[in-house]
mmCIF file of the C-alpha atoms, coordinates in Angstrom:
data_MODEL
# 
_entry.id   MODEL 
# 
loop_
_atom_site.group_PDB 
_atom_site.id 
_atom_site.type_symbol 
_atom_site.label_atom_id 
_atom_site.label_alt_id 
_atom_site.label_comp_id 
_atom_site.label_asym_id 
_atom_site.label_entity_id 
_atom_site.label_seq_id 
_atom_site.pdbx_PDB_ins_code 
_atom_site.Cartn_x 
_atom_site.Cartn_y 
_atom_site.Cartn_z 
_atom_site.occupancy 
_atom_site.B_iso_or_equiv 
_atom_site.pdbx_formal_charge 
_atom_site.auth_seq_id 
_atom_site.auth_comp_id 
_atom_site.auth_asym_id 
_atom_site.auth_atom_id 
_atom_site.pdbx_PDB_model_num 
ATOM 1  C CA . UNK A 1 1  ? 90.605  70.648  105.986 1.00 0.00 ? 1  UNK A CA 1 
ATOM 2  C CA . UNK A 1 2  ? 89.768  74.213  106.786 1.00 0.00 ? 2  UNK A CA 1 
ATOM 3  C CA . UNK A 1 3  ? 91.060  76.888  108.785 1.00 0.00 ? 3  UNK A CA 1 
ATOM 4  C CA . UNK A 1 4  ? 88.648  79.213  111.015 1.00 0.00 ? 4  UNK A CA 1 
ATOM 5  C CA . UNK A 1 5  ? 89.577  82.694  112.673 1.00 0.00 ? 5  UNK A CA 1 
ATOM 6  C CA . UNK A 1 6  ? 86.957  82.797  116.099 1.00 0.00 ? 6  UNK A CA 1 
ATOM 7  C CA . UNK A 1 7  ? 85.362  86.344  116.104 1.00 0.00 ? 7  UNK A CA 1 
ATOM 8  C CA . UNK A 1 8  ? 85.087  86.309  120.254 1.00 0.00 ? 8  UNK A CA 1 
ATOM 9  C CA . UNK A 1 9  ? 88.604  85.452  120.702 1.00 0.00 ? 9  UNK A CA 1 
ATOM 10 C CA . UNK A 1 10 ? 91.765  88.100  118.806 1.00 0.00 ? 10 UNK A CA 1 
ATOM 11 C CA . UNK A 1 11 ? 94.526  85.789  117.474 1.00 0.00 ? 11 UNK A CA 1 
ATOM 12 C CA . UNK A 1 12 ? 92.728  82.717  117.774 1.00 0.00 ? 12 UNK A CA 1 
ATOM 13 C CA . UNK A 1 13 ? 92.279  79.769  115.144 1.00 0.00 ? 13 UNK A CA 1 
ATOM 14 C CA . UNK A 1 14 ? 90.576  76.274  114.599 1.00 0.00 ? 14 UNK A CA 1 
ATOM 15 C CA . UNK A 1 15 ? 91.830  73.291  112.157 1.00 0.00 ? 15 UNK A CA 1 
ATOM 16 C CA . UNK A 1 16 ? 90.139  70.483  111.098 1.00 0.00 ? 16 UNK A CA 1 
ATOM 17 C CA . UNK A 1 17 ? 87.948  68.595  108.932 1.00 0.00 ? 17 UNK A CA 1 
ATOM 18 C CA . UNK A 1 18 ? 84.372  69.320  108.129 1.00 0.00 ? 18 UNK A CA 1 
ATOM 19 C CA . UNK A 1 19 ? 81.750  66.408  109.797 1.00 0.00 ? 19 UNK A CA 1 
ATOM 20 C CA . UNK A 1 20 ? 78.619  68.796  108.334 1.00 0.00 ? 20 UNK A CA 1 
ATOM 21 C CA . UNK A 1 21 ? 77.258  72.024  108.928 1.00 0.00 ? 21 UNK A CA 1 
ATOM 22 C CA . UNK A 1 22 ? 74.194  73.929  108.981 1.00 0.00 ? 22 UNK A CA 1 
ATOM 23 C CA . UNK A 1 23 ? 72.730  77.353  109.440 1.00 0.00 ? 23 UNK A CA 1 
ATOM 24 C CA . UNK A 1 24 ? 73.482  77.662  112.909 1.00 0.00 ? 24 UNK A CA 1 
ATOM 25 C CA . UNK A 1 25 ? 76.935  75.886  113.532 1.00 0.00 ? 25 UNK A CA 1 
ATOM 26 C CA . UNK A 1 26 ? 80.110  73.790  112.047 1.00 0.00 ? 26 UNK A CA 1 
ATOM 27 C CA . UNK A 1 27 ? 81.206  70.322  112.848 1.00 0.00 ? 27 UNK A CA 1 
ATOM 28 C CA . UNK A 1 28 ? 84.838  69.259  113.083 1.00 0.00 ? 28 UNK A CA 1 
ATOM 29 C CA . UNK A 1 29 ? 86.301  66.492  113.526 1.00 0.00 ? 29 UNK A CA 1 
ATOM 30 C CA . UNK A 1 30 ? 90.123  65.954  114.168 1.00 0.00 ? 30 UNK A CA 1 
ATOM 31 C CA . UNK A 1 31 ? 90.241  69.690  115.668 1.00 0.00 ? 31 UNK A CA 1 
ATOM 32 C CA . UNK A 1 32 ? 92.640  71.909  116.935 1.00 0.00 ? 32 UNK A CA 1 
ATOM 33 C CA . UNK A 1 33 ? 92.729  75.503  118.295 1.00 0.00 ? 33 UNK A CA 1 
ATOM 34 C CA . UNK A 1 34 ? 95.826  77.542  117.889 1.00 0.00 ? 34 UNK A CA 1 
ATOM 35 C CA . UNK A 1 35 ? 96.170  81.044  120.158 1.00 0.00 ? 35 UNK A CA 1 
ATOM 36 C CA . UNK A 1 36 ? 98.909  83.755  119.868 1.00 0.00 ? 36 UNK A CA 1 
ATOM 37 C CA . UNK A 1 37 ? 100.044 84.851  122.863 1.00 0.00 ? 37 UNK A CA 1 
ATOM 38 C CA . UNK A 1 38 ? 101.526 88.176  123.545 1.00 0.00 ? 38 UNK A CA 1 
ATOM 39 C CA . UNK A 1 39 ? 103.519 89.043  127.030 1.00 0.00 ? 39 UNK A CA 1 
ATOM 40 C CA . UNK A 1 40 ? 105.268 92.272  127.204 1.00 0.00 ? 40 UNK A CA 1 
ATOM 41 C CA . UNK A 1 41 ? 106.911 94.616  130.023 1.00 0.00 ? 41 UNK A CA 1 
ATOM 42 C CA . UNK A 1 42 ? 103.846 96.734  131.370 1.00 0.00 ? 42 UNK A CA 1 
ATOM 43 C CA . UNK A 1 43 ? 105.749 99.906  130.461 1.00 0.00 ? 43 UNK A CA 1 
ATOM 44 C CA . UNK A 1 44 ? 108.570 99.290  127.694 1.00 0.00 ? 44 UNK A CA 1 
ATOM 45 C CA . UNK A 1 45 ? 106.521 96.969  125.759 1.00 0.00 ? 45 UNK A CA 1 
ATOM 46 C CA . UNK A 1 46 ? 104.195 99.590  124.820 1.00 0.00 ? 46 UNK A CA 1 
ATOM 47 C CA . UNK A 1 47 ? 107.040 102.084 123.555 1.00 0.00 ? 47 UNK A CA 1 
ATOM 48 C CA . UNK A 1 48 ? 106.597 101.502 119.028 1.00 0.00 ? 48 UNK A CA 1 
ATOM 49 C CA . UNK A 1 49 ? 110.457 100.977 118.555 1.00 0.00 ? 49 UNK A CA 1 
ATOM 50 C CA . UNK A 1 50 ? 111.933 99.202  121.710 1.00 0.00 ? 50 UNK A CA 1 
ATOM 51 C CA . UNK A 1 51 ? 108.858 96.951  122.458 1.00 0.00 ? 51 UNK A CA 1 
ATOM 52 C CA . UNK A 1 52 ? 110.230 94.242  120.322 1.00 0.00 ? 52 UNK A CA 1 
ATOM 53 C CA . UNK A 1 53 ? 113.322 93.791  123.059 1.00 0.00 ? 53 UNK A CA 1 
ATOM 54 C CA . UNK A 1 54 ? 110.669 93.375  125.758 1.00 0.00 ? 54 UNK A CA 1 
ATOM 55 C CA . UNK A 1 55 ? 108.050 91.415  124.399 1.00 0.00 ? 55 UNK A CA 1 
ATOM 56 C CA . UNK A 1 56 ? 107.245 87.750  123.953 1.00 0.00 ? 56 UNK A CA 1 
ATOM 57 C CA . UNK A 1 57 ? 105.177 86.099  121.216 1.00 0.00 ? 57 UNK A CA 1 
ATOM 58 C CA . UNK A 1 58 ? 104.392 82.220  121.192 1.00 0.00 ? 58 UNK A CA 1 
ATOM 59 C CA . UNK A 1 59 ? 101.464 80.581  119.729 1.00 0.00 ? 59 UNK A CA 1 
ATOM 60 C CA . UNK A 1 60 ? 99.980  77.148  121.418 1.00 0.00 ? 60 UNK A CA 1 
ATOM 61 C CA . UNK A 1 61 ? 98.293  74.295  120.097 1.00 0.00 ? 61 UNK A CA 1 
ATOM 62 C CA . UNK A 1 62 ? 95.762  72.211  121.643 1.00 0.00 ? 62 UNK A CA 1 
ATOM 63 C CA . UNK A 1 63 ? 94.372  69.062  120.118 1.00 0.00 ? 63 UNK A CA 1 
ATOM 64 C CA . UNK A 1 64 ? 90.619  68.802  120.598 1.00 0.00 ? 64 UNK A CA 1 
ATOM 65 C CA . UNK A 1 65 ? 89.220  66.078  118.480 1.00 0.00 ? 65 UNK A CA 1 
ATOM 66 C CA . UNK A 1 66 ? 85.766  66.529  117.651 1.00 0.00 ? 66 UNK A CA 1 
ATOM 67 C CA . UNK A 1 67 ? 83.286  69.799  118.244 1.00 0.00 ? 67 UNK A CA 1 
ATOM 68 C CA . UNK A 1 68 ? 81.179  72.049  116.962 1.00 0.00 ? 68 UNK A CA 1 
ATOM 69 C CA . UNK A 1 69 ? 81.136  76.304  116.208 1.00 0.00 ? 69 UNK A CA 1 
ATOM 70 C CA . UNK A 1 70 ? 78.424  78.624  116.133 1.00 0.00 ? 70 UNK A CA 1 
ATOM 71 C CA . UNK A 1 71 ? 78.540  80.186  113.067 1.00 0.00 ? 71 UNK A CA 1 
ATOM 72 C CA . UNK A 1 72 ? 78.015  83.595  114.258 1.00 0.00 ? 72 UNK A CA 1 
ATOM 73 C CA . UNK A 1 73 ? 81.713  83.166  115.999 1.00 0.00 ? 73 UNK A CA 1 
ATOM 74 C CA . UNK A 1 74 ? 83.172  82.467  112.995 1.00 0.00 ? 74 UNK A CA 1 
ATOM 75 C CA . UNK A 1 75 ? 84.822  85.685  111.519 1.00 0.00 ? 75 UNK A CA 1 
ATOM 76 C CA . UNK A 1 76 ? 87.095  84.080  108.285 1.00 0.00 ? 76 UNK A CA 1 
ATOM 77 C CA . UNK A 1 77 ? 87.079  80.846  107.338 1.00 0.00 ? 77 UNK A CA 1 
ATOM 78 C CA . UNK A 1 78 ? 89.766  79.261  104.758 1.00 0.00 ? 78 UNK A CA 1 
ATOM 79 C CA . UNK A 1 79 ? 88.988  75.675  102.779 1.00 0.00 ? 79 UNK A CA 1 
ATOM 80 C CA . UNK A 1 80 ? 92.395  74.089  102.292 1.00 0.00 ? 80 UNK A CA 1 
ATOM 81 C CA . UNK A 1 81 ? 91.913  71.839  99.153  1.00 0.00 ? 81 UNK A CA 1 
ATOM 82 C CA . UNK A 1 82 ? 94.361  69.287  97.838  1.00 0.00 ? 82 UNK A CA 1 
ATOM 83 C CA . UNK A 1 83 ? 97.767  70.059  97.004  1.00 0.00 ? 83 UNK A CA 1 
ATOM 84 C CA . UNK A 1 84 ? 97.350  71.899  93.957  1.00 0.00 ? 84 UNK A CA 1 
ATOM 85 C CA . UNK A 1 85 ? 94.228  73.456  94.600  1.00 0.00 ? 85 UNK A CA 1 
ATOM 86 C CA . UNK A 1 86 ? 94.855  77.256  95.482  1.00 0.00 ? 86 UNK A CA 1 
ATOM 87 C CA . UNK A 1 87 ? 93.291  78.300  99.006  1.00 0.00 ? 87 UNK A CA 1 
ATOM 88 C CA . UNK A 1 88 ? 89.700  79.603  98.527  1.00 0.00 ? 88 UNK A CA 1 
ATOM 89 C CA . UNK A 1 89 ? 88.457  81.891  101.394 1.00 0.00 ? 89 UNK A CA 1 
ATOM 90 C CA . UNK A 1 90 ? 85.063  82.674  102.614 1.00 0.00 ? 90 UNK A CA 1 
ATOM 91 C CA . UNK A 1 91 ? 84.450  85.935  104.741 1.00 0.00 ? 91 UNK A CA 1 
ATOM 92 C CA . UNK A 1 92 ? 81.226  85.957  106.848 1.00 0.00 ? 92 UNK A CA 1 
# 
């Protein structure tokens, strides 16, 4: 299982298991993407200590199945090992 932050995309992720991989992209299989989503109040939302009160946050999740990445879009990407296996992360 690994975890992938897309470079063209800010707060976006992918999950899924690794099919292969070469130079030039990433196969997954048993995908999905994750986005955060921010909606605020043109005005208030931008003020630093009341834009909490008139902002929204929620993330969605999308099931995808199987597809591939460019490698060049990939900006972190986390390998998720078994359950006692620390997290090992490789930054491209």
């Amino acid at each position: 299982m690994v975890v992938i932050r897309d470079s063209t995309k800010e707060g976006s992720q992918v999950t899924g298991e690794v099919v292969g991989f070469d130079t030039i992209q990433l196969r997954l299989t048993n995908a999905m993407t994750t986005n955060e989503v921010v909606e605020k109040t043109p005005i208030l939302g931008d003020i630093p200590w009341i834009n909490r009160w008139f902002r929204r946050t929620c993330i969605e999740a999308v099931g995808i199945g199987d597809m591939s990445i460019p490698m060049a879009d990939i900006s972190d990407l986390r390998v998720l090992g078994t359950k006692t296996a620390h997290p090992c992360v490789v930054r491209a």
